[in-house]
N, C-alpha and C positions, 0 to 999 in steps of 0.2 A: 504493500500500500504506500511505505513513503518513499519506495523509488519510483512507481507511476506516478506520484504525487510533484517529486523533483522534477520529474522531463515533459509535466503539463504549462499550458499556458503561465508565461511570468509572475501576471496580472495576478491570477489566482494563485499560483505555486509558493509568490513570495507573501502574503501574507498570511497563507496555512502556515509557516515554517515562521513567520513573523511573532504570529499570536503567542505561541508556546515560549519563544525564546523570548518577548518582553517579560510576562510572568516568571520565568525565571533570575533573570535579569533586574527587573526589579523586587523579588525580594530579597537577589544577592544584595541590592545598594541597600534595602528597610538593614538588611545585616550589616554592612557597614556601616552607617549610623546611629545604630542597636551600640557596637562597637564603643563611639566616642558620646552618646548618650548616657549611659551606665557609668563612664571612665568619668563626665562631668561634673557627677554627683561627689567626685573624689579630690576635686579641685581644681585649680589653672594650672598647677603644674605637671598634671596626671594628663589631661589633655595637651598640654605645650607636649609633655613628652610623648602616647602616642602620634601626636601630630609630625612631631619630628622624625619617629621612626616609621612612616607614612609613603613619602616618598622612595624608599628601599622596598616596601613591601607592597605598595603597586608596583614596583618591579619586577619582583618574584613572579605576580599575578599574573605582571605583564608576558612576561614570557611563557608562563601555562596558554593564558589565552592565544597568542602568536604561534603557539604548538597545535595547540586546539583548529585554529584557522589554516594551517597547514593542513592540517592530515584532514579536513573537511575538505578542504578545496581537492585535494590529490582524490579522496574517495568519489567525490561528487565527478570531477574528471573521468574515472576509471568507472561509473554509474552511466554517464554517457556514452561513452565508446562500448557502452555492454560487456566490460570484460572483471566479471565479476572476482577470480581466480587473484587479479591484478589488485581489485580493490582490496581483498583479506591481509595481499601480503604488506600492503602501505598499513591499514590497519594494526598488523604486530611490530611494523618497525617506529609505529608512533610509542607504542609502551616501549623500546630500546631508547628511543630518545628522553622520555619524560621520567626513566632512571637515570641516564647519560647527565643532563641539564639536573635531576633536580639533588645528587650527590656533588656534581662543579659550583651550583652554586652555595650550598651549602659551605662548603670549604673556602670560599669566597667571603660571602657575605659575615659569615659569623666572625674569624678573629678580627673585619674593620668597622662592626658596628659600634663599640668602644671608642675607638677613636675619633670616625666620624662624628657621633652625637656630641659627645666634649668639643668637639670643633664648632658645631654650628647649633650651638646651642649651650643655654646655660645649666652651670653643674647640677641643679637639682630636675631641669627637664632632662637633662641628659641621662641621671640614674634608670626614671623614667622610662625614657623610650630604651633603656638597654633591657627593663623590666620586660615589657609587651615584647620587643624583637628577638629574644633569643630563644623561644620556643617557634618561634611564626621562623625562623629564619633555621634553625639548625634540622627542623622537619617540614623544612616547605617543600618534599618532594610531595605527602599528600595537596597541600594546594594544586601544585602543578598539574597531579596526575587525575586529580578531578574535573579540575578544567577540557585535560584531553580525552576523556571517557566521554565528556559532554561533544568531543570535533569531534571523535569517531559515530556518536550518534545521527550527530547534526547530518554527518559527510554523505548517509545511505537515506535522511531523508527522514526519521527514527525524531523528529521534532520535540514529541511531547513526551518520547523517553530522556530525551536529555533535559527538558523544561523537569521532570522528575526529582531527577538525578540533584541539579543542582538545587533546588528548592529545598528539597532533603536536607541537602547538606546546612543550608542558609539557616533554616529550621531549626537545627542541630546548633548552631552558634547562637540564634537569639536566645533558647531556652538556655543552653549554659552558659553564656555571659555574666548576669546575677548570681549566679549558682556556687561559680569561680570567683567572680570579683569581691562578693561580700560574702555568701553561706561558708566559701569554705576561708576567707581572710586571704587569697590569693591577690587582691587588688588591683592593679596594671596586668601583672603578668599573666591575672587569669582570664583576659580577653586573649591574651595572646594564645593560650592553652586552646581555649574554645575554638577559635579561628584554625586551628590542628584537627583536632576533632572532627570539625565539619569536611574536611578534605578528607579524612579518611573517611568517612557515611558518603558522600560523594562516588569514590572510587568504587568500595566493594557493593553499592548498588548498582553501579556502573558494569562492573564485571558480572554481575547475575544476568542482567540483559541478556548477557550471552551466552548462558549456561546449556540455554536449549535450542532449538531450530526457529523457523521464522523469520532469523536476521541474515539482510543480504551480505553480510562478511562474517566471516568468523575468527575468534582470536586464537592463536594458536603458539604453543611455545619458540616453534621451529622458524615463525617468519618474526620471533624478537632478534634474531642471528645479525651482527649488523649489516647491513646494507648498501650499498654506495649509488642504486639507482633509487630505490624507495627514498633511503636519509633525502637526495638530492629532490624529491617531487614533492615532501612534506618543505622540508627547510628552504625551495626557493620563496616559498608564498609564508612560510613561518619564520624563517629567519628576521628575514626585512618587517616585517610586523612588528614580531618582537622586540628587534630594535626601536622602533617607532614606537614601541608602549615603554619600552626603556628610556628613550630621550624624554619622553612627554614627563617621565618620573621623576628619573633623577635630576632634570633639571630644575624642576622643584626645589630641591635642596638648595641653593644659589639664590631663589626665588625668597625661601624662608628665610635663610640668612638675614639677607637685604631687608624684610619686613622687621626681622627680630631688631637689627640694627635700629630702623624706623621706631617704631610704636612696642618694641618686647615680648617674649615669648608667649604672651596671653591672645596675642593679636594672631599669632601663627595658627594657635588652636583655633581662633574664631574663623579666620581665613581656610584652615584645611574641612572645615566642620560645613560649612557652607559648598564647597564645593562637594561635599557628600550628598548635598540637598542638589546639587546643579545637576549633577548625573542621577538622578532621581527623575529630572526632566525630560535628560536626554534619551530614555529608557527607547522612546520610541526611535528612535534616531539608530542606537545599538544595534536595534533587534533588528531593523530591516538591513542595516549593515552584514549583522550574521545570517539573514536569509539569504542576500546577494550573490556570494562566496559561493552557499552551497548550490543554489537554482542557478545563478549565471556560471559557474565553474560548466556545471553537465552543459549549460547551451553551447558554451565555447568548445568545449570537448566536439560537439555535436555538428559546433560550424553552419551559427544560426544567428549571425548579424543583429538584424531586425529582433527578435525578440529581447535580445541585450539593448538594443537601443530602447525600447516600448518598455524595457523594465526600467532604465534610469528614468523619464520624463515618471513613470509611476513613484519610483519611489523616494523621486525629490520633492514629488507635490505633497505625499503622501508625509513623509517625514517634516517637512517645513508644517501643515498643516497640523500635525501633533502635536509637537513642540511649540508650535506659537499657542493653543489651547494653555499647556501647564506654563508654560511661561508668565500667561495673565492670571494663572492660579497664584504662583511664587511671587508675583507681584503683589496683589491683594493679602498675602497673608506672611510677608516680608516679616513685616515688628513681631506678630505673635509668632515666628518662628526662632526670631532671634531670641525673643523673651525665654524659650526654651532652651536653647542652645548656652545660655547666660544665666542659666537659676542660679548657680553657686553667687555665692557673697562676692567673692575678689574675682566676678568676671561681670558682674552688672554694668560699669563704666561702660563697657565696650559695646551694650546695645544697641544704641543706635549707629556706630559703626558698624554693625554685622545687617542692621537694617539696610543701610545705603548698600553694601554688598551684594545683597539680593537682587535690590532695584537692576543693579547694574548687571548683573546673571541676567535679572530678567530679559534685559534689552537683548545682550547678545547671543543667548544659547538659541534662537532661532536659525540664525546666521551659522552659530558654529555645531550647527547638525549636520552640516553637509561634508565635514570633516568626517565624519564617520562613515555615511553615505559615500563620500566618494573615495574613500580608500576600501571599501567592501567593491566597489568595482573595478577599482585599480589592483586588487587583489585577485579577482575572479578572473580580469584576462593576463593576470601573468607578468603585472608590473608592480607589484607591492616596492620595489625598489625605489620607485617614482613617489609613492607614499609617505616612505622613510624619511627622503631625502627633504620632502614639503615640511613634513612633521619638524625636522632639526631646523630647518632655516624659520619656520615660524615661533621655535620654542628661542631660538637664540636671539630672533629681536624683539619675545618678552625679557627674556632675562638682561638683554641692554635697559631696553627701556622702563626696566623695573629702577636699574641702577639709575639713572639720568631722573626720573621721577623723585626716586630720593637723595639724589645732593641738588636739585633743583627746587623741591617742596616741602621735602621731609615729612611728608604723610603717607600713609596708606593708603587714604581716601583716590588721590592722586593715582597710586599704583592700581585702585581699583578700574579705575577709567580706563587708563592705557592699557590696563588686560582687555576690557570689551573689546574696546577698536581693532586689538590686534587679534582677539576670537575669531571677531565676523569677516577680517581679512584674510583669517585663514582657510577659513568654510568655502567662502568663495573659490578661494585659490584651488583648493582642493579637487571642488565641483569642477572647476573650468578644467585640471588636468584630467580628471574621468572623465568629463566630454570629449575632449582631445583625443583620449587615446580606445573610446568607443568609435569615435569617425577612425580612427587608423584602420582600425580591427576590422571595420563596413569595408573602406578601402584598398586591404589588403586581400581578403578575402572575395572580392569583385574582381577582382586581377587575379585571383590565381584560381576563379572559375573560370574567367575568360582565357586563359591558356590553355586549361584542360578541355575547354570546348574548341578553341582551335587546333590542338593535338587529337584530338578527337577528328575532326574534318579531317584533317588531314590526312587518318590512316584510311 
């Protein structure tokens, strides 16, 4: 059912695959801000410090998901050309990668999270965020490997077992959050524990999927053997991703600095707290990104122009039209969210700052939907590289103009501006290179029927 499902009309194909992955997708983000919700009742420097250790662990994330997006796109590929045999073996060699990646970063991440937070951050956020990170960091292989249990779903088409899967897991982190943070006195570190938890409920529902018949792949020990054609059809479209959820993170860190510098580490948690609420927004934006991959991977596979062109005009009206909807919701309920976000005593000040914040979410997360949207396309034909490379250049002239804002204003408020402007210029930019390289794809593929039909006459 979800591979007839994948190779039907766009129109319809991408928002069956839509629906299940927003639901999921958002109540991964209600769990993210479950997260620094729970940690706010603990103070400003419980929140300064998950916030700090924030941008390393949408890293981790980031790279599950970019794994996840790979071996979707390669399955969905190999779902198109009908060769089913092909798609199994991409599927075992995405579990080779998601132990490969999630024991390197491990070994990475863990002995420089110490010194980083001491760097960019002050001593008592920095105890902080070393609390929450070195559980989320030294076993973020379940993160990882949850995420790609959810691409291997996504890839055959399998929608609403991977909306499942992760929800499960999401679940699994709201309920033990409190459970961890104050039932058992764990405090900081026991969000970070929970956030563990939920990757592994992730994973082994993830693997029951497959236990029995029904699914067009199947996982097997013999195609985890590594691989050097498989590694290379997941990691063209997952690599560059995941760099591109990597840049969009860590440079964060640079980001918070610069604020901590400005206004102090309370303002970091207000700032990272809010942007929990912004991809909240973007949920719809996400999800038709993650439908794209999978439905436009099989078209291109398939070598069907036109229907890639009829799904972008759908699912930029589609996504802009969502998102403009919650954006005038985030608007209207700005103060009363900050008012939440700000209960603690030594975080009140900052209300109406976390206020203006929103407002200015609100403006630009219309604009910067298409970010998403147009690197799910840029993805699906086989340029995620083009993605990467928009992503860094748009993240390095927020990170200037973070800097320039604060020796010319010394506010935040200021730094809030200059992030919209350069959102909605990113969204654009993005959009305009996935049109670009949907007309290549018409144009190239027009040319090279027209030789086969003049090789044809010809014999």
């Amino acid at each position: 059912m979800g591979v007839k499902m994948l190779l039907s009309d766009p129109r319809i194909a991408i928002p069956s695959m839509a629906v299940p992955l927003a639901v999921a997708i958002l109540i991964q983000n209600l769990n993210a801000m479950t997260d620094i919700l729970w940690v706010s009742w603990l103070g400003g420097k419980a929140v300064g410090g998950v916030s700090l250790a924030y941008p390393l662990y949408a890293s981790l994330v980031g790279v599950g998901n970019g794994l996840a997006v790979g071996v979707a796109a390669a399955i969905a590929r190999y779902v198109g050309m009908k060769q089913q045999e092909e798609a199994t073996h991409a599927a075992g060699q995405s579990l080779f990668l998601m132990i490969a990646f999630g024991i390197l970063l491990a070994l990475i991440l863990v002995p420089i999270l110490g010194p980083l937070m001491h760097v960019f951050g002050d001593p008592e956020a920095a105890e902080e965020a070393i609390a929450y990170g070195f559980p989320v960091f030294a076993f973020g292989f379940f993160i990882i490997a949850g995420s790609v249990m959810s691409g291997i779903l996504r890839g055959e088409g399998a929608a609403r077992a991977s909306m499942i899967i992760q929800v499960a897991g999401a679940l699994t982190n709201i309920v033990l959050d409190p459970l961890f943070i104050y039932g058992f006195g764990m405090d900081v570190a026991g969000a970070g524990w929970a956030t563990v938890i939920a990757g592994l409920v992730s994973l082994i529902l993830g693997l029951m999927c497959y236990r029995g018949r029904g699914m067009y792949v199947s996982l097997r020990l013999r195609d985890m053997i590594p691989s050097r054609k498989y590694s290379k059809e997941i990691l063209i479209v997952g690599l560059p991703q995941s760099a591109e959820y990597v840049v969009m993170s860590v440079i964060n860190i640079p980001m918070n600095f610069i604020i901590v510098g400005v206004a102090g580490a309370d303002t970091v948690g207000v700032y990272t707290s809010a942007w929990r609420v912004a991809y909240m927004v973007l949920v719809p934006a996400q999800a038709y990104s993650g439908a794209v991959v999978s439905v436009c991977s099989a078209e291109f596979s398939s070598g069907h122009p036109e229907m890639i062109d009829s799904a972008f005009r759908f699912a930029v009206r589609r996504s802009m039209k969502h998102t403009t909807y919650l954006s005038v919701v985030l608007a209207l309920l700005s103060y009363p969210l900050a008012c939440i976000f700000t209960a603690a005593d030594d975080l009140q000040y900052l209300r109406m700052n976390m206020t203006l914040l929103f407002l200015v979410m609100a403006v630009m997360l219309p604009g910067m939907s298409q970010v998403f949207v147009g690197s799910g396309f840029l993805q699906a034909l086989e340029h995620s590289k083009v993605a990467m490379y928009s992503a860094l250049a748009r993240n390095l002239v927020m990170v200037s103009g973070y800097y320039l804002m604060a020796l010319i204003f010394n506010s935040s408020e200021s730094i809030y501006v200059y992030m919209g402007a350069i959102e909605i210029w990113g969204g654009a930019l993005m959009a305009w290179l996935a049109w670009k390289y949907i007309k290549k794809f018409e144009r190239d593929f027009a040319e090279s029927d027209r030789i086969i039909n003049l090789s044809t006459k010809g014999n």
